[in-house]
C-alpha positions in Angstrom: -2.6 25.9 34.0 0.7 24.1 33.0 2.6 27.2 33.5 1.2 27.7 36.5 1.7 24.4 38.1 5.6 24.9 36.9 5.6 28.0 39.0 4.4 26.5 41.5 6.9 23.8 41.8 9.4 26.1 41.4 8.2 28.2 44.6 8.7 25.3 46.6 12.1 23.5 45.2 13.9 27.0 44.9 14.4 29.4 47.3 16.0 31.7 44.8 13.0 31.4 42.4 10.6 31.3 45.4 9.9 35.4 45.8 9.7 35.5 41.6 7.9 32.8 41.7 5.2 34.0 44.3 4.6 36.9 42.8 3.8 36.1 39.3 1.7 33.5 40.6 -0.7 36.2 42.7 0.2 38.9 40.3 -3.8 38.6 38.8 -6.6 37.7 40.3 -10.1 37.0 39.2 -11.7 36.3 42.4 -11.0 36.6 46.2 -11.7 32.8 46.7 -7.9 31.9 46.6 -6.9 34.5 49.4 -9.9 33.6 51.7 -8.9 29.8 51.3 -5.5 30.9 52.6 -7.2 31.5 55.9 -7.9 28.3 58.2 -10.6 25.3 56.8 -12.8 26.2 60.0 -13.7 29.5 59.0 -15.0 28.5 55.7 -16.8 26.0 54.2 -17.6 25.1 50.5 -20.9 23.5 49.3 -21.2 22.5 45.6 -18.6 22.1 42.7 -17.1 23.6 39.9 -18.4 27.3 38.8 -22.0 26.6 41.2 -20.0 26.2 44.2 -20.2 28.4 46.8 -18.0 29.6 49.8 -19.7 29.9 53.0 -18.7 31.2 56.5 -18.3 28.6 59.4 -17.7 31.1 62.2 -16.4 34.5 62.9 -13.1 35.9 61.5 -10.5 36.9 64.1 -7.0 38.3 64.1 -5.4 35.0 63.9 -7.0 33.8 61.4 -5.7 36.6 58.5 -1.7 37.0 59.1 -1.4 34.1 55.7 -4.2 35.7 53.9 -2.6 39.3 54.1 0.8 38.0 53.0 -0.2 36.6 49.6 -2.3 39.8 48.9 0.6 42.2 49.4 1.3 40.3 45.9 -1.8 41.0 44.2 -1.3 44.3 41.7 -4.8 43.4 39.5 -8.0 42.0 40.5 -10.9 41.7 38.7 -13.7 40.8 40.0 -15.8 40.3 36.9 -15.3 37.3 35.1 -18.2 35.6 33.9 -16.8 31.8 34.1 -16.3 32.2 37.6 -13.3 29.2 38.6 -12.9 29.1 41.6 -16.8 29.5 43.1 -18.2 32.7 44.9 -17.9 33.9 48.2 -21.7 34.3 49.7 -22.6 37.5 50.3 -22.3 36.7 54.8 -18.9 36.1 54.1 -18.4 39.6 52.2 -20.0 41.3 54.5 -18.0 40.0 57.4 -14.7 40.3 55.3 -15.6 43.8 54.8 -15.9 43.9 58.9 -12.3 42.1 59.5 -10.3 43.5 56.9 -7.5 45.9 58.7 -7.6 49.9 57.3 -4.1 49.0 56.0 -2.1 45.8 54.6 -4.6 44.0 52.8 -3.5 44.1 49.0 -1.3 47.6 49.4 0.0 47.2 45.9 -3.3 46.8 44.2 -3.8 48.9 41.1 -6.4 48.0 38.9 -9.9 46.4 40.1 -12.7 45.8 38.4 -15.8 44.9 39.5 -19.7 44.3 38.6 -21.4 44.1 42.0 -25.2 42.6 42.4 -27.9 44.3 44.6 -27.0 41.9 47.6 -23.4 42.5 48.0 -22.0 45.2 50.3 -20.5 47.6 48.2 -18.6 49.1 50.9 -16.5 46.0 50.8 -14.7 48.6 47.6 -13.0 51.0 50.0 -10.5 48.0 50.2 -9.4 48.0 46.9 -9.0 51.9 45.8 -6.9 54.1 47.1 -3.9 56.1 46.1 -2.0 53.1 44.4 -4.9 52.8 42.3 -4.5 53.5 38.7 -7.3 51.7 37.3 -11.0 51.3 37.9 -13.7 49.8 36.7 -16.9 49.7 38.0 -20.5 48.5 36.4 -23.7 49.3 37.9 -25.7 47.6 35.6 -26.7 44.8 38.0 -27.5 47.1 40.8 -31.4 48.2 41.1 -30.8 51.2 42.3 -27.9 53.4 41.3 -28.0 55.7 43.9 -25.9 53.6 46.7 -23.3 52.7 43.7 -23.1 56.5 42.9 -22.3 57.0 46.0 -18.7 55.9 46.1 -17.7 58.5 43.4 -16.9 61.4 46.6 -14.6 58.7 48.0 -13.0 57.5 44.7 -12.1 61.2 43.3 -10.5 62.0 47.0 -8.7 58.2 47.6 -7.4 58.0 44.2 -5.8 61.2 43.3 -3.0 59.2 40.8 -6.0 57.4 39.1 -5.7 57.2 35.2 -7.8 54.5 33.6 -11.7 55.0 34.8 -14.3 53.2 33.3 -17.8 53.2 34.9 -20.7 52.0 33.9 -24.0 53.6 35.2 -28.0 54.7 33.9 -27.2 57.8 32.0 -29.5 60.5 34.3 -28.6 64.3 35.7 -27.8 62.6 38.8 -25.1 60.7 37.7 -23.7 62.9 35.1 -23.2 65.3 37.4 -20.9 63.3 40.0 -19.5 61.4 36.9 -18.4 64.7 35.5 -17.5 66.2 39.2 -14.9 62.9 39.8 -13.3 62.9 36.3 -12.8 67.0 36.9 -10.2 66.0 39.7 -7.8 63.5 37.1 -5.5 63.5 35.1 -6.6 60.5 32.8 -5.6 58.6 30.1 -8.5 56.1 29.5 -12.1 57.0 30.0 -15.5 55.4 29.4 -18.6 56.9 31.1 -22.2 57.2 29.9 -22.1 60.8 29.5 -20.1 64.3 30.5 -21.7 67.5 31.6 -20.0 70.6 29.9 -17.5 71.1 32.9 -16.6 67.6 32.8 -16.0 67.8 28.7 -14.1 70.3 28.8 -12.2 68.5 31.2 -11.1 65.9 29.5 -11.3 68.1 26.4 -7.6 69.7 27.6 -6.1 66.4 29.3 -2.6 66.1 27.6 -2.6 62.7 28.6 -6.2 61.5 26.9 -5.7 58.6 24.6 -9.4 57.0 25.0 -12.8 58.2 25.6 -15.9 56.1 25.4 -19.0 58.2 26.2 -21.4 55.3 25.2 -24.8 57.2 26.2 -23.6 61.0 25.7 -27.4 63.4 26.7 -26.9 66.2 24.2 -29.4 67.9 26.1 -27.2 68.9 28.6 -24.4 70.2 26.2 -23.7 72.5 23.8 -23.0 71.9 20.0 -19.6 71.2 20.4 -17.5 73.3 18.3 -19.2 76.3 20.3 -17.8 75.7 24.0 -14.5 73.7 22.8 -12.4 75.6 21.6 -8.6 75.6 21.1 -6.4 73.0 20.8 -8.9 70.3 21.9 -7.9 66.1 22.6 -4.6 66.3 21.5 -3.2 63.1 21.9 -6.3 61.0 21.2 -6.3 58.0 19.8 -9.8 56.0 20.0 -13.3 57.4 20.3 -16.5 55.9 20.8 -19.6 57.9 21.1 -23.1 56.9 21.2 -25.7 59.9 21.2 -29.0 61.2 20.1 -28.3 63.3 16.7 -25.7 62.5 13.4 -25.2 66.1 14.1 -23.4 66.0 17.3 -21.0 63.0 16.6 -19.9 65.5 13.7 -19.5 68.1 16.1 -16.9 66.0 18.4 -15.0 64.8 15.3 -14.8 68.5 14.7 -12.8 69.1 18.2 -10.4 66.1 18.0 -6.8 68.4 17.2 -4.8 65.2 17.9 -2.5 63.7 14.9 -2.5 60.3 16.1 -6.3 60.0 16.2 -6.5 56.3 14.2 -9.8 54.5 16.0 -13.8 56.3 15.5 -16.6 54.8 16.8 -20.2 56.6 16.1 -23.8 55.0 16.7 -27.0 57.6 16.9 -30.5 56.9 18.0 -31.7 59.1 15.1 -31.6 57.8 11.4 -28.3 58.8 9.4 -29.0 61.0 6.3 -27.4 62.0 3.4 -26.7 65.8 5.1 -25.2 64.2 8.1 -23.5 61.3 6.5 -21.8 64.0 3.7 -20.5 66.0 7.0 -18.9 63.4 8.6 -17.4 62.7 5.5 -16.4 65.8 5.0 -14.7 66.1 8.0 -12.5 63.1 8.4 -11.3 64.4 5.0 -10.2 67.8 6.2 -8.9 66.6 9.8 -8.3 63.6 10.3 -6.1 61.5 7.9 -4.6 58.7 10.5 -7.7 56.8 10.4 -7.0 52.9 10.9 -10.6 52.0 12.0 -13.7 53.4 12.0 -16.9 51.8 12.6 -20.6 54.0 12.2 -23.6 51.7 13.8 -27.2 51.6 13.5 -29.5 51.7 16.4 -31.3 48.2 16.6 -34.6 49.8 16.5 -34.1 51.4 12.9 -34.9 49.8 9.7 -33.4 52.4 7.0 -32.2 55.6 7.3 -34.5 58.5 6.6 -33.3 60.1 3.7 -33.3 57.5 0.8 -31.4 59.5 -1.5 -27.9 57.9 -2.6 -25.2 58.7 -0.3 -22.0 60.5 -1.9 -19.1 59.4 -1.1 -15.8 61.6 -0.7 -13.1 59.7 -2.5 -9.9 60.4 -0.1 -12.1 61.1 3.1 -10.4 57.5 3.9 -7.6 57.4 2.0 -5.8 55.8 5.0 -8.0 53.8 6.5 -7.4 49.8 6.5 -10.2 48.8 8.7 -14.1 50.1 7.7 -17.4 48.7 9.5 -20.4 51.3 8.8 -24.0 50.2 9.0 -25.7 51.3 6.3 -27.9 49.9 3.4 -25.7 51.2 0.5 -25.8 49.8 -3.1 -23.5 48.8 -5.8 -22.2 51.5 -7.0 -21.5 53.1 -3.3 -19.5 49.8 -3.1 -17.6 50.1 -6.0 -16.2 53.7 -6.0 -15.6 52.8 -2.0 -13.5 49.7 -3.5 -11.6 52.1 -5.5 -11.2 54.3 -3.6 -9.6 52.2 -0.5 -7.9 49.7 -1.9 -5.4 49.1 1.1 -8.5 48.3 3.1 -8.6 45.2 5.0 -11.7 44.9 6.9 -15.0 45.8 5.7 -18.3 45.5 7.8 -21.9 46.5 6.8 -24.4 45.3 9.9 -24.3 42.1 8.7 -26.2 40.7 11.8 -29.6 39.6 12.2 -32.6 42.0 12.3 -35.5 40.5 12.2 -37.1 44.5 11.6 -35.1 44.2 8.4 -37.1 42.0 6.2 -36.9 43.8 2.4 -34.4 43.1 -0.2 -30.8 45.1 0.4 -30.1 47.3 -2.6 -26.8 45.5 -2.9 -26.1 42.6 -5.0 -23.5 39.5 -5.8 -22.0 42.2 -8.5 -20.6 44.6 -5.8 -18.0 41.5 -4.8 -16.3 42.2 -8.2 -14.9 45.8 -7.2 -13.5 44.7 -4.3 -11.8 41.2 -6.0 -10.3 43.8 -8.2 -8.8 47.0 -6.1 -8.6 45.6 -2.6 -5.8 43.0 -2.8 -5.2 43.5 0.9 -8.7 42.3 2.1 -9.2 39.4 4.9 -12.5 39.8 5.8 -15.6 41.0 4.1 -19.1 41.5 5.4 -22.5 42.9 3.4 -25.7 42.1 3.3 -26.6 41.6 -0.5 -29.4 40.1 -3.0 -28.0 36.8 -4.3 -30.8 36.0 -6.1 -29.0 36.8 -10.1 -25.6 36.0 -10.1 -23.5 38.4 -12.4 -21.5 37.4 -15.0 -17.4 37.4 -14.5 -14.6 35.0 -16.1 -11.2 35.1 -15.3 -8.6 35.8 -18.0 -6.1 32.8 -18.3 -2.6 33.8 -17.3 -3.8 37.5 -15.9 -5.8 36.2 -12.8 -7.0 38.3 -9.5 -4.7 37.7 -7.1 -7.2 37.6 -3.9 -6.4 36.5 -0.3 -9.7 37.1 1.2 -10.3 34.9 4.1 -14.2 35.3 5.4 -17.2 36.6 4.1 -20.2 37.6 6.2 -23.3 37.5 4.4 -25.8 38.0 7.3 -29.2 37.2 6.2 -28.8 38.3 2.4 -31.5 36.7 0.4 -30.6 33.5 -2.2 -32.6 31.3 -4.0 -32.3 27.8 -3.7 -32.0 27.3 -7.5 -29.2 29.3 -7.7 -27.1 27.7 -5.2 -24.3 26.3 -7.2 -24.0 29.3 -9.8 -23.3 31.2 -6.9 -20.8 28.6 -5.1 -18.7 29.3 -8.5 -19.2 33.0 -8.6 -17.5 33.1 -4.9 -15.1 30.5 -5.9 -13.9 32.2 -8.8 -13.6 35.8 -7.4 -12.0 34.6 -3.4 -10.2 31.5 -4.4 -8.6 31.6 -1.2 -11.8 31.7 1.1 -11.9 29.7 4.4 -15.2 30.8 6.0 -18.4 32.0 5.4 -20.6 33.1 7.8 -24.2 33.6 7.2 -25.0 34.3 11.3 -22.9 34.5 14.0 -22.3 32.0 16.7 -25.8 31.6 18.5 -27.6 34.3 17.1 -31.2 33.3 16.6 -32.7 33.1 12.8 -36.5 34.1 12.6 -38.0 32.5 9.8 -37.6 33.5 7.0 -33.9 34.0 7.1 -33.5 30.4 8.1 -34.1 29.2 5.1 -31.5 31.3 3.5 -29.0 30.3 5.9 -29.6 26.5 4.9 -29.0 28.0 1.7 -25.6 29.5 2.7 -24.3 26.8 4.3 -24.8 24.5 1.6 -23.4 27.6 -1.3 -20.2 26.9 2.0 -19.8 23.3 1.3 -19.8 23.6 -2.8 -17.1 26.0 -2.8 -14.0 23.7 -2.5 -15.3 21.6 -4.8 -15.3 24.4 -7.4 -11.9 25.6 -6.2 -10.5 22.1 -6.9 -12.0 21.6 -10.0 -10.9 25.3 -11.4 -7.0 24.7 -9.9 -7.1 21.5 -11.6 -8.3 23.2 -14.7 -5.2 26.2 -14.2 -2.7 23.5 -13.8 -3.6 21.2 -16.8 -3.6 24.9 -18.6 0.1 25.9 -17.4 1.2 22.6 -17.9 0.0 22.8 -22.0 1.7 26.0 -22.2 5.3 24.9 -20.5 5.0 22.2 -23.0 4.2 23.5 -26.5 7.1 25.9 -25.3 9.0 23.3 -25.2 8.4 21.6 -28.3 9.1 25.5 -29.9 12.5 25.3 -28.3 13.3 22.0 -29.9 12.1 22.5 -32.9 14.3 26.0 -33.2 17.4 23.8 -32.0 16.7 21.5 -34.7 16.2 23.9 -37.4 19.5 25.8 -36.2 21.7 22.3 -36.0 20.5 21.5 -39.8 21.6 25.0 -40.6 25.0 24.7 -39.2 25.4 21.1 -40.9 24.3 22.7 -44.3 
């Protein structure tokens, strides 16, 4: 605000500054508000205050009453109509509609490139054909408020032919054959380098499948029905210069089979969730082939569906020992046990953030298979680790003592422990075990901000919160401990030293 308020001045005081000035100020917007309240006080009126207030029209918009409006928005480039904290109020959906009605085919905003918007079911979404056209470069557009997509959809024909520079497309819409279709149809007629859609038909994947350009794809509700396995239809030198991934989708199998395709060397970000249950076949494959592919890995994150409670197969799953060799940043969801943990933690030692589902399921009620003994693995091999998050049994604590003088060096910052059980007897034994292996901790996190705790997890995070609180005082206690150690070392040096010097001045006086 500060910053803004200096332009500002300085738009008025200089008029070398004042162009600069302008411009930066309008550059982003989150709202129309600001440009309609460049047009006279009698054509609008507000009513209410803060975020609830709402802009309202006083009489008809004419000709005169737009020639300010129009000059401040040929120095709008991004607008984003979105934002959930809305500042500056909301225009009512009268005034849209007779905006939409007044606004001139040309000059309004003619160097807008990006919009985004999240209309709701009573504003006039032709009001869009104002902010695409062929300066646009990026869209986004969510559907999810709408009741119906079909009028939403609708805007894809005059998108594909009004935007033919378009590059960055993200839209959000029910994943049905209907919408696939014109998703797929639109994307056909780009050249893109950022794309997130619910789903591709085969035309439209083999599409993107050959865009040089391609960095990102999101494809967050992918219908397998409608595709082939993909190794069998792309072929070739498929995404070759992607870089992130997500892909949501029915089968374990078919998130393999896209891995499969991705040719590109700078491939660092994976994102996987199935609606089916991963087992040990399917996890072993995916494995397998971020081994024999893909060795730029920085990030890769495999979720559970909400609605599952373990995975299928309950056999142990086998991990490949350089099928990450690379990777610094880890977050799959699975219930895995100690010794998964521990050839993982050997395995990846540069890793730096480690994630298993540590959020609250209140369909996951038993015991995880992992205990307070997989934390020693990592205190050992991963020096480089900030952040740490599995769900664990804390109810034995393990036994582990530091070696004076040869102590784990650990930086780890937070540790999510989700709703791992602990019982209340063992509170302070495990305070000490954490203290001991993460002297350095600064948070732990049993539940995330505002997430609600069913009973009987809140009990255990009670528990948690209180194991929080003891372990500075352990810290303390233990530093206090090393100190009065090093200092009893440094001096019974010391007194060796003097003693030799003694021994060697009675020789010399002999």
């Amino acid at each position: 605000y500060s910053s803004k308020t200096t332009l500002l001045a300085l738009s008025r005081t200089s008029k070398t500054f004042s162009e600069a000035a302008l411009d930066l100020l309008w550059c982003e917007q989150d709202s129309l508000v600001p440009l309609v309240k460049c047009m006279p006080e009698t054509v609008w009126e507000k009513r209410g205050t803060g975020t609830a207030a709402i802009i309202y029209l006083r009489r008809p918009i004419g000709s005169a009453d737009m020639p300010r409006m129009l000059f401040y928005s040929v120095r709008v480039r991004t607008l984003e109509m979105d934002s959930i904290i809305i500042r500056h109020g909301a225009l009512h959906v009268d005034f849209l509609g007779a905006l939409d009605l007044a606004l001139p085919p040309q000059g309004f905003m003619p160097l807008l490139s990006s919009f985004s918007w999240t209309p709701t079911k009573k504003q006039p979404l032709t009001l869009m054909r104002h902010f695409v056209g062929a300066r646009s470069r990026s869209i986004n557009f969510n559907l999810s408020k709408l009741n119906d997509d079909a009028a939403g959809l609708s805007i894809l024909p005059y998108i594909k032919s009004s935007c033919p520079l378009l590059s960055d497309f993200d839209f959000n819409a029910t994943a049905n054959p209907t919408s696939v279709r014109l998703i797929s149809d639109a994307v056909c007629g780009w050249q893109l380098a950022k794309l997130s859609v619910p789903s591709l038909d085969r035309a439209g994947l083999l599409h993107a499948a050959n865009l040089p350009s391609l960095i990102d794809l999101n494809l967050y509700c992918a219908r397998e029905t409608t595709l082939l396995h993909p190794p069998e239809f792309l072929l070739g030198s498929t995404f070759p210069a992607l870089k992130s991934f997500y892909i949501r989708c029915e089968t374990a199998r078919f998130c393999s089979g896209m891995v499969q395709v991705i040719s590109s060397r700078q491939f660092e970000t994976l994102g996987i969730c199935t609606l089916s249950s991963w087992t040990t076949s399917a996890w072993q494959a995916l494995h397998t082939t971020l081994r024999d592919q893909l060795d730029n890995l920085d990030s890769i994150s495999v979720e559970e569906d909400p609605q599952q409670t373990r995975p299928a197969d309950p056999a142990s799953y086998v991990l490949s020992a350089d099928a990450y060799a690379t990777s610094t940043r880890i977050s799959p969801g699975l219930d895995v046990d100690d010794a998964f943990l521990e050839e993982m933690a050997s395995s990846w030692p540069l890793m730096r953030i480690l994630e298993f589902s540590t959020d609250v399921r209140a369909n996951v009620t038993g015991r995880p298979r992992a205990t307070l003994q997989c934390l020693i693995p990592f205190a050992r091999h991963c020096r480089h680790i900030s952040n740490l998050g599995i769900r664990m049994d804390a109810s034995h604590v393990p036994e582990f003592t530091q070696v004076r003088g040869r102590r784990i060096t650990q930086t780890l910052e937070a540790l999510h422990v989700g709703t791992s059980p602990i019982d209340e007897t063992m509170e302070p034994a495990v305070a000490a075990f954490i203290s001991n292996l993460f002297p350095e901790i600064e948070y732990l996190f049993s539940t995330y901000n505002g997430a609600p705790v069913p009973p009987p997890f809140s009990a255990y995070q009670s528990s948690w919160n209180r194991v929080f609180a003891m372990i500075p005082v352990f810290t303390s206690v233990r530093q206090e401990e090393e100190n009065f150690w090093n200092a009893s070392v440094d001096g019974s040096d010391d007194d060796s030293t003097n003693e030799e010097e003694a021994g060697e001045g009675e020789e010399e006086g002999a």
